[in-house]
Steps between C-alpha positions, in 0.01 A plus 500: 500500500323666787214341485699166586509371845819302539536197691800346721510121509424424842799386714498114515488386869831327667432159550751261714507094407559314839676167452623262771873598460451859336287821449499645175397872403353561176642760240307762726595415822907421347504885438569612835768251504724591213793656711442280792787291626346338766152508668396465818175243550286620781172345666226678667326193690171747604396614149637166321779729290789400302719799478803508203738806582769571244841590637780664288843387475582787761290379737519110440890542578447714805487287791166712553324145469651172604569279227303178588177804461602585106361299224646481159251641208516414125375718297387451109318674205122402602572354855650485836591201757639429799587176625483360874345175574510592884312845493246327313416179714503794744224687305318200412493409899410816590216623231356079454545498165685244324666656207708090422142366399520795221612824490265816591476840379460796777439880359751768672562873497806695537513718835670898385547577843668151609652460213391101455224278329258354706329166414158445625482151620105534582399599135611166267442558064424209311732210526779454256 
């Protein structure tokens, strides 16, 4: 056995489905969701970033964020979505792409110090 070099599958990259009325996480990305109660959708106009931070139920019942800022989260066993026609028309508007001709996928990566996953608007996958 020590002559064996073992290997570690390599982690599988968090992808995020953009659809006109919804953005979905894959199993990945639904991870740092699974206690979440609510999230908090963010937009950084400069670098063309989506931002997804989870809140707890702690903190989504606080009045530490107003309620028309909170989004509800649904969380399954290989995915995550959250639903808001508004912020979306808002992202499409903002970032030109049109995610009602067909839906887009966007990589992201989870920010330790933050505590949120940021979607990188700029750097499209392959369409769905």
């Amino acid at each position: 056995m020590s002559n064996f070099k073992w290997f570690n599958e390599k982690p599988k990259e968090v992808i995020v489905t953009m659809a006109s009325g919804h953005i979905t996480l894959n199993k990945q990305g639904s991870t740092f969701f699974e206690h979440a109660y609510n999230v908090l959708l963010g937009v950084n106009e400069k670098e063309n970033q989506i931002a997804i931070k989870p809140l707890n139920k702690d903190e989504a019942m606080s009045q530490q964020y107003p309620d028309n800022k909170k989004y509800k989260i649904t969380v399954r066993a290989s995915y995550a979505r959250i639903t808001s026609k508004a912020f979306m028309e808002e992202i499409m508007s903002l970032s030109g792409h049109n995610f009602g001709e067909q839906p887009m996928k966007f990589p992201a990566n989870w920010n330790n110090i933050d505590q949120m996953l940021i979607i990188d608007l700029k750097g499209g996958v392959d369409n769905v």
